[in-house]
Backbone bond lengths (Angstrom), bond angles and torsions (degrees), N, CA, C in turn:
res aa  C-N    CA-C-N  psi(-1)  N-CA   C-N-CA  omega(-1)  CA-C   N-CA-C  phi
1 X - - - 1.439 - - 1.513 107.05 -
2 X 1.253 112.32 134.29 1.581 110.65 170.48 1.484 105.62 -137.89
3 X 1.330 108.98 130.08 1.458 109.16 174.19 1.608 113.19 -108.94
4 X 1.541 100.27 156.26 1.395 96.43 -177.35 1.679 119.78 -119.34
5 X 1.215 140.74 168.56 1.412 113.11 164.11 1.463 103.17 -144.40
6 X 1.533 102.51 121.90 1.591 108.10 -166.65 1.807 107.09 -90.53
7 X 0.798 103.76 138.00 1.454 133.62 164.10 1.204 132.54 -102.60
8 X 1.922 124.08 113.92 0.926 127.87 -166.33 1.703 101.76 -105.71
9 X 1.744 115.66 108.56 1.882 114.38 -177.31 1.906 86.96 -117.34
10 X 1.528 108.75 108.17 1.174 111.03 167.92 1.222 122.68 81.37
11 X 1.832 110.16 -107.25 1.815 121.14 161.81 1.176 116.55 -111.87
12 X 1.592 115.49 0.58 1.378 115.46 -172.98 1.337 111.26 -119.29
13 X 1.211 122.64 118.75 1.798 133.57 151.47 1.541 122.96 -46.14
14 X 1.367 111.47 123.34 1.512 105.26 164.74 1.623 122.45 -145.08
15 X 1.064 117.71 137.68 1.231 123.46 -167.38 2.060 107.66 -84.47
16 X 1.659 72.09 122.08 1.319 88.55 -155.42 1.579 119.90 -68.21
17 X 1.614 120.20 -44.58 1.449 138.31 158.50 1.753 100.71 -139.36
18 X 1.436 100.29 166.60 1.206 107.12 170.68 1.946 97.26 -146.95
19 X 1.583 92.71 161.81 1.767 97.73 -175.99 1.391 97.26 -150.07
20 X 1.373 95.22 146.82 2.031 97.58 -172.19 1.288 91.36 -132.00
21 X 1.383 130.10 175.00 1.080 135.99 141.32 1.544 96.63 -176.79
22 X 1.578 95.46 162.05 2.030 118.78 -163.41 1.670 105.95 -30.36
23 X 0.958 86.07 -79.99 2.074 92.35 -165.54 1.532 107.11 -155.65
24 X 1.061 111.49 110.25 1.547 127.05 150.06 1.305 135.80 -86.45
25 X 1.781 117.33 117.74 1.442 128.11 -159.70 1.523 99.53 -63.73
26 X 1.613 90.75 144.66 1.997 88.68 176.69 1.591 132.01 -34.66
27 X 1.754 100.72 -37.78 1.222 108.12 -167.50 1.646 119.76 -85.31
28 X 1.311 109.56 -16.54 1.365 119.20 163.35 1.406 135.70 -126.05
29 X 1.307 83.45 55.86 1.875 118.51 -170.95 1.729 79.51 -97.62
30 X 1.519 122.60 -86.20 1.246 100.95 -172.98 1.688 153.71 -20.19
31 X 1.805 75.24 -49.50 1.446 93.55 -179.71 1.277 120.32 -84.48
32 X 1.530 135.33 -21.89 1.466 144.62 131.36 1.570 114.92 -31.40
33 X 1.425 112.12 -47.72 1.704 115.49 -172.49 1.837 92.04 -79.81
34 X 0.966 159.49 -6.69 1.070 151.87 133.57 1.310 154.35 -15.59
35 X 1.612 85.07 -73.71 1.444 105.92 164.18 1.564 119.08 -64.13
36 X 1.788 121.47 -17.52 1.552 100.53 -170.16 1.654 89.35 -122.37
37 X 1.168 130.40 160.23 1.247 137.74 179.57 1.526 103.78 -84.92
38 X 1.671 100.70 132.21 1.735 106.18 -171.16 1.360 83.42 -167.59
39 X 1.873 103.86 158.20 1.089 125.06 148.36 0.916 138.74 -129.55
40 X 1.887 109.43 -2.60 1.178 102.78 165.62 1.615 102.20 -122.99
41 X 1.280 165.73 177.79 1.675 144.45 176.85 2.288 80.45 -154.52
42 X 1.218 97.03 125.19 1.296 102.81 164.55 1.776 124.04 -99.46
43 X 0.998 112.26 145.01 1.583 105.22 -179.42 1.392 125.56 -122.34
44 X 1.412 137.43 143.55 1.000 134.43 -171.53 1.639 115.41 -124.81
45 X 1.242 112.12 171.56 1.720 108.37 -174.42 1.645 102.84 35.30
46 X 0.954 134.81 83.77 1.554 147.65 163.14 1.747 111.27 -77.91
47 X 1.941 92.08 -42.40 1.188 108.21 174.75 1.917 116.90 49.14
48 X 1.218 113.15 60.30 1.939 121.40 -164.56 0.974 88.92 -117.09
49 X 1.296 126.93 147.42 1.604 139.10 139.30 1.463 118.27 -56.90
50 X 1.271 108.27 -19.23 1.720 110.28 -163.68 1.244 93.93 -141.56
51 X 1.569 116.01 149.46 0.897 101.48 -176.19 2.281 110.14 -100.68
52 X 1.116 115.04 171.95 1.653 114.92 -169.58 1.300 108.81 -139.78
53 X 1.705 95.05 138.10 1.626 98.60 169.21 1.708 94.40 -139.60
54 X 1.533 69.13 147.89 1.880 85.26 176.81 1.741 112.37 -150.91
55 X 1.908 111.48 147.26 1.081 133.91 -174.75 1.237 80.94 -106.18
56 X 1.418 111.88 144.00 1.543 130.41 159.00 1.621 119.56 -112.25
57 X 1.080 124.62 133.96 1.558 122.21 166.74 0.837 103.21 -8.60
58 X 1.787 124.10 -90.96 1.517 132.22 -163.14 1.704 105.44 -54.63
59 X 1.039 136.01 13.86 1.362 141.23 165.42 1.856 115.91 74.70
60 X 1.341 103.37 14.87 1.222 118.94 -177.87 1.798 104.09 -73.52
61 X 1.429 138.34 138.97 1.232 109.79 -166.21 2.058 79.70 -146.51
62 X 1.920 83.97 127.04 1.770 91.41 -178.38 2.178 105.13 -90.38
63 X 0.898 93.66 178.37 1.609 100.93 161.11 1.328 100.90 178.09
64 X 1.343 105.26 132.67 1.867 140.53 -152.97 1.689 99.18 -128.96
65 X 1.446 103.55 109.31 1.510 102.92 171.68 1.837 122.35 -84.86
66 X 0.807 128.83 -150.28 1.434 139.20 -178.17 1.444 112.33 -105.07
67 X 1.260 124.05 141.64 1.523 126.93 136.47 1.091 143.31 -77.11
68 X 1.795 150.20 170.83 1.130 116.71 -147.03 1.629 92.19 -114.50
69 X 1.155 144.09 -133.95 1.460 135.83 -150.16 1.518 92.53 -94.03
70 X 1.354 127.07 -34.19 1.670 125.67 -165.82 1.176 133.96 -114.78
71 X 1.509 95.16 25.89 1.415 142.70 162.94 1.462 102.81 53.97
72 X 1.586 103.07 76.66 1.618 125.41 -173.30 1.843 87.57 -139.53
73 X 1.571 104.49 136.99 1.360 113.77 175.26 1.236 134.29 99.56
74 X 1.420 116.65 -153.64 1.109 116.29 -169.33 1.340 141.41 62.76
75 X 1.158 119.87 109.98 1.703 148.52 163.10 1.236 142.12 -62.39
76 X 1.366 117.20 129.39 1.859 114.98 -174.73 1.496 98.67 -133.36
77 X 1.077 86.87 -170.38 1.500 122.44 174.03 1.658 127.77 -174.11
78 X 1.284 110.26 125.21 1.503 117.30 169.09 1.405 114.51 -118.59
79 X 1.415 90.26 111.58 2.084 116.37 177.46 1.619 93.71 -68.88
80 X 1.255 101.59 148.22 1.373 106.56 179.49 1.485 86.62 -96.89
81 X 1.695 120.55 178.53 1.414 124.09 163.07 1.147 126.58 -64.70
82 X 1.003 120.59 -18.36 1.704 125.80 -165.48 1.116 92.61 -102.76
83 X 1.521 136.67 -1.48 1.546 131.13 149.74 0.977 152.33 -139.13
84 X 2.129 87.82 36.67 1.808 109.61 -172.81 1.736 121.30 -90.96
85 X 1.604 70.19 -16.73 1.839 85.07 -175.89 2.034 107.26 -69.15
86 X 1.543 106.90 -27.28 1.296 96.22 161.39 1.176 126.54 -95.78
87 X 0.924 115.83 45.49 1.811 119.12 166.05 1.001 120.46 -99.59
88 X 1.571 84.61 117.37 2.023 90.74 171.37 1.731 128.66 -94.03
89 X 1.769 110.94 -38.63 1.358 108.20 149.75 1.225 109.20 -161.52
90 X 1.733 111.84 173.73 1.369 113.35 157.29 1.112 118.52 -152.51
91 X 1.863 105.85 133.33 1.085 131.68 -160.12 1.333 123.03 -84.17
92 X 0.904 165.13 117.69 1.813 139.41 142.40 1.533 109.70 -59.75
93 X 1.567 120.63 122.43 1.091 114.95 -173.66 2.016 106.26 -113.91
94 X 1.189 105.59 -7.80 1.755 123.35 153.89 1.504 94.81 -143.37
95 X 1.598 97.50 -168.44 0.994 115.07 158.93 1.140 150.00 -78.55
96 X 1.982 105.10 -1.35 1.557 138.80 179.14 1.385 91.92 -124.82
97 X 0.958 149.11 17.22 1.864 133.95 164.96 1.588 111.88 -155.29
98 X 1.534 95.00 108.77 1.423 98.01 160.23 1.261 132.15 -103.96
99 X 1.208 133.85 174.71 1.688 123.46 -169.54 1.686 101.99 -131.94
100 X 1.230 135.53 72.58 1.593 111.48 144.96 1.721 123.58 -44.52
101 X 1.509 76.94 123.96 1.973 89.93 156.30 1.245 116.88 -108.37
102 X 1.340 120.78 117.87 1.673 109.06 158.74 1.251 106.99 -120.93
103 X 1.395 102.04 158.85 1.770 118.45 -160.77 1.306 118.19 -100.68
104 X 1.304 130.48 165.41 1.809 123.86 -165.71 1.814 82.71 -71.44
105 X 1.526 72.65 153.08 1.781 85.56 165.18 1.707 91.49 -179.76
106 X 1.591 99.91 120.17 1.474 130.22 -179.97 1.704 111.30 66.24
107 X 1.618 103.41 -91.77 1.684 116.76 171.18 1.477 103.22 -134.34
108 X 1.035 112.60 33.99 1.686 112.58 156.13 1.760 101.83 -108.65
109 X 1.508 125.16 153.23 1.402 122.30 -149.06 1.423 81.40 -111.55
110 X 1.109 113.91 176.71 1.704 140.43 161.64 1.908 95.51 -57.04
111 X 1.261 106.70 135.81 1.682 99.10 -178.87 1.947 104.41 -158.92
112 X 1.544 112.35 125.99 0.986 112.20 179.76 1.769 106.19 -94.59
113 X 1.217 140.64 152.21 1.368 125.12 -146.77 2.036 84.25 -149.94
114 X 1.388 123.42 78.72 1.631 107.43 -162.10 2.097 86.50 -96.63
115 X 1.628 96.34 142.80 1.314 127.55 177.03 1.501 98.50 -86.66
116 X 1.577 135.91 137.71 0.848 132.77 145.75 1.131 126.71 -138.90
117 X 1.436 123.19 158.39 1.726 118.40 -176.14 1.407 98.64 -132.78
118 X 1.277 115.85 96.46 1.837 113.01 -171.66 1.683 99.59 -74.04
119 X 1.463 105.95 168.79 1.245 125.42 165.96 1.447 121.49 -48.69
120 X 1.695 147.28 149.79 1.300 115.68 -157.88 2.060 82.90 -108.91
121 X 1.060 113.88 -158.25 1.664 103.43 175.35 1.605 109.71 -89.27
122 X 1.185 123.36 -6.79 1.668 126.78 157.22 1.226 104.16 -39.93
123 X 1.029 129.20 -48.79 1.583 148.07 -166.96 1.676 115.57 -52.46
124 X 1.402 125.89 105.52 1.364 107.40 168.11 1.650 126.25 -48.02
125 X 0.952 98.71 133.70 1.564 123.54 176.97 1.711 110.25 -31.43
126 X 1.080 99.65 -68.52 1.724 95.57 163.18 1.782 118.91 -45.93
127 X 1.109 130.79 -40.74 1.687 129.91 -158.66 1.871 78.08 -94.51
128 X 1.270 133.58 -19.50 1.601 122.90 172.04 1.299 103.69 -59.50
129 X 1.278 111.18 -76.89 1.235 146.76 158.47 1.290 115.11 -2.10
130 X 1.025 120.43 -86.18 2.000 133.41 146.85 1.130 105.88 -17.90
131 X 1.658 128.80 -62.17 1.844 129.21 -158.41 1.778 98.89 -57.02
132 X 1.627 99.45 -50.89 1.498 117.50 -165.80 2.023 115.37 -61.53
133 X 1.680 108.30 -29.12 1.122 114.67 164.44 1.273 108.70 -78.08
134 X 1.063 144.24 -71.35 1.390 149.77 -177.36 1.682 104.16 -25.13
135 X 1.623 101.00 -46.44 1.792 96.22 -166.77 1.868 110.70 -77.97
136 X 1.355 91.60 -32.63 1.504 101.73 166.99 1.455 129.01 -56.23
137 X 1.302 109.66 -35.46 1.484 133.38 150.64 0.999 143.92 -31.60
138 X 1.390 102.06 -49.99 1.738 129.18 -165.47 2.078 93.88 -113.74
139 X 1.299 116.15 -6.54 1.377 114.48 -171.42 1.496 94.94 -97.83
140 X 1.470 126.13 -36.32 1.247 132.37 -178.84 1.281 118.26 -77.71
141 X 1.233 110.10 -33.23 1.603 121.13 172.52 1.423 126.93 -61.32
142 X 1.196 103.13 -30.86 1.613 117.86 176.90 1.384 108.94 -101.13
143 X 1.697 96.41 122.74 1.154 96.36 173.10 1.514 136.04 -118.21
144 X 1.128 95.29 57.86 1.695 119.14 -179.68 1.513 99.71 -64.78
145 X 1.066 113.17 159.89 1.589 111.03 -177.16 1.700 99.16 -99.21
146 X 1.190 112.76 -38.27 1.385 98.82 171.54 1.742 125.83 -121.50
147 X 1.611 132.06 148.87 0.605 104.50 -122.56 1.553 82.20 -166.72
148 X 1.473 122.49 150.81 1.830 104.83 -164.95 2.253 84.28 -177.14
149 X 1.542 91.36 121.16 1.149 95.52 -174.42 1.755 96.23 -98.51
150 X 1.670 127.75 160.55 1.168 127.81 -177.73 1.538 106.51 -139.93
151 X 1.529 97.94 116.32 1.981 84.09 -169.80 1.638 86.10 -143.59
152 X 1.453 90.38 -176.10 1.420 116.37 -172.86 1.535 87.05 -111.52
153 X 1.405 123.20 120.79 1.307 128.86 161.69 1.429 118.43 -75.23
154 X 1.141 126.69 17.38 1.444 121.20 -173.07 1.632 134.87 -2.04
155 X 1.464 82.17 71.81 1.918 97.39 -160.16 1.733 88.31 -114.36
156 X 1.463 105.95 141.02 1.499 139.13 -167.38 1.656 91.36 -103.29
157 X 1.433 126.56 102.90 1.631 106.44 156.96 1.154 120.83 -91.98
158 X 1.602 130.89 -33.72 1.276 119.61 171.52 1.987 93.67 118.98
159 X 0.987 91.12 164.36 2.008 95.00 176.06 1.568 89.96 -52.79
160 X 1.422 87.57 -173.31 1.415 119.92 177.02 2.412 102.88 -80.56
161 X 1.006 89.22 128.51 1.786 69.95 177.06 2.086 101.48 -92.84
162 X 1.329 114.64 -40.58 1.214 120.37 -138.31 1.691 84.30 -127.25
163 X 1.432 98.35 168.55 1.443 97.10 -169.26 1.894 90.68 -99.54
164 X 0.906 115.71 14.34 1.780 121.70 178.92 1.065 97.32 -103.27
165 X 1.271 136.67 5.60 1.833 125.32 -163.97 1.838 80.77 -120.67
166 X 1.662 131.81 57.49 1.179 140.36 140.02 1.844 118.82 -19.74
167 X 1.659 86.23 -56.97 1.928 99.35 -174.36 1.818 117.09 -51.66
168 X 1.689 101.65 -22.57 1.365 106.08 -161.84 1.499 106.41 -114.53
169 X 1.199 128.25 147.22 1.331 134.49 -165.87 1.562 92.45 -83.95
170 X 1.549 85.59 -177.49 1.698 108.00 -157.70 1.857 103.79 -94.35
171 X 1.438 121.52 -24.52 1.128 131.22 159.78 1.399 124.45 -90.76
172 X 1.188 109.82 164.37 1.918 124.93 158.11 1.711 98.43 133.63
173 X 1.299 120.11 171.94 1.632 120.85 -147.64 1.744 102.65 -115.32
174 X 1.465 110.50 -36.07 1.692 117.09 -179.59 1.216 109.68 -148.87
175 X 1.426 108.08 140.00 1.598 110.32 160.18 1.735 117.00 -92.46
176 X 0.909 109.09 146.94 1.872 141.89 -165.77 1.840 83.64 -49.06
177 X 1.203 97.00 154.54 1.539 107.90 -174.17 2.181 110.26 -83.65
């Protein structure tokens, strides 16, 4: 899950923090999206046969894309309230890239918001390869003026080596080449 929180200074958008972490069960997705301030939270491995949309009381509204036959993938998104009322749609455009649109409304701009879940390096080089054209594709195609991709970098750092490496936790098995 990674959430984002956009910021409108003038003509320019900027993403204000973002927070990821592994996988959160459907049912305490809410209550996880709670505790940290977001408005937009992207999701990855959803992994559904079907795809789902849902309005919530608190007006928070999710949408959960599909996986592909071998139950790899799939994309969401949860609009916070304070930025469901501009939604115009959301797409799954594979099974690793989705596209929110939300529409101007007052001094928030027109904003395309694309979900992605790239290939991890298990992945032959070609089906990488493919994810990275496809997103390039769908980034050029749209022509929203602004525009903010949300992914899971699936980056390996490895333990901590040094007692200066504060930023990095005390577990994990390799760092990235």
């Amino acid at each position: 899950m990674e959430a984002a929180r956009i910021k409108n200074y003038g003509d320019d958008l900027y993403l204000q923090r973002t927070y990821t972490c592994i996988r959160v069960l459907d049912e305490d997705l809410l209550v996880q999206a709670r505790m940290i301030r977001y408005d937009v939270i992207g999701l990855a491995e959803t992994r559904r046969r079907r795809p789902f949309n849902a309005v919530y009381d608190t007006g928070e509204e999710l949408f959960l894309g599909t996986c592909d036959s071998r139950g790899v993938g799939g994309v969401g998104a949860l609009v916070n309230t304070s930025l469901s009322m501009n939604i115009d749609s959301f797409e799954q455009l594979t099974t690793r890239i989705g596209r929110l649109r939300l529409k101007r409304c007052g001094s928030t701009p027109a904003l395309t918001v694309f979900v992605v879940y790239p290939p991890t390096s298990n992945y032959d080089e070609e089906e990488v390869e493919a994810f990275y054209m496809d997103l390039e594709r769908f980034y050029r195609q749209d022509h929203t003026f602004f525009k903010v991709i949300i992914r899971d970098f699936n980056a390996k750092i490895g333990p901590r080596r040094s007692s200066e490496e504060r930023h990095i936790g005390t577990h994990g098995l390799e760092w990235n080449e």
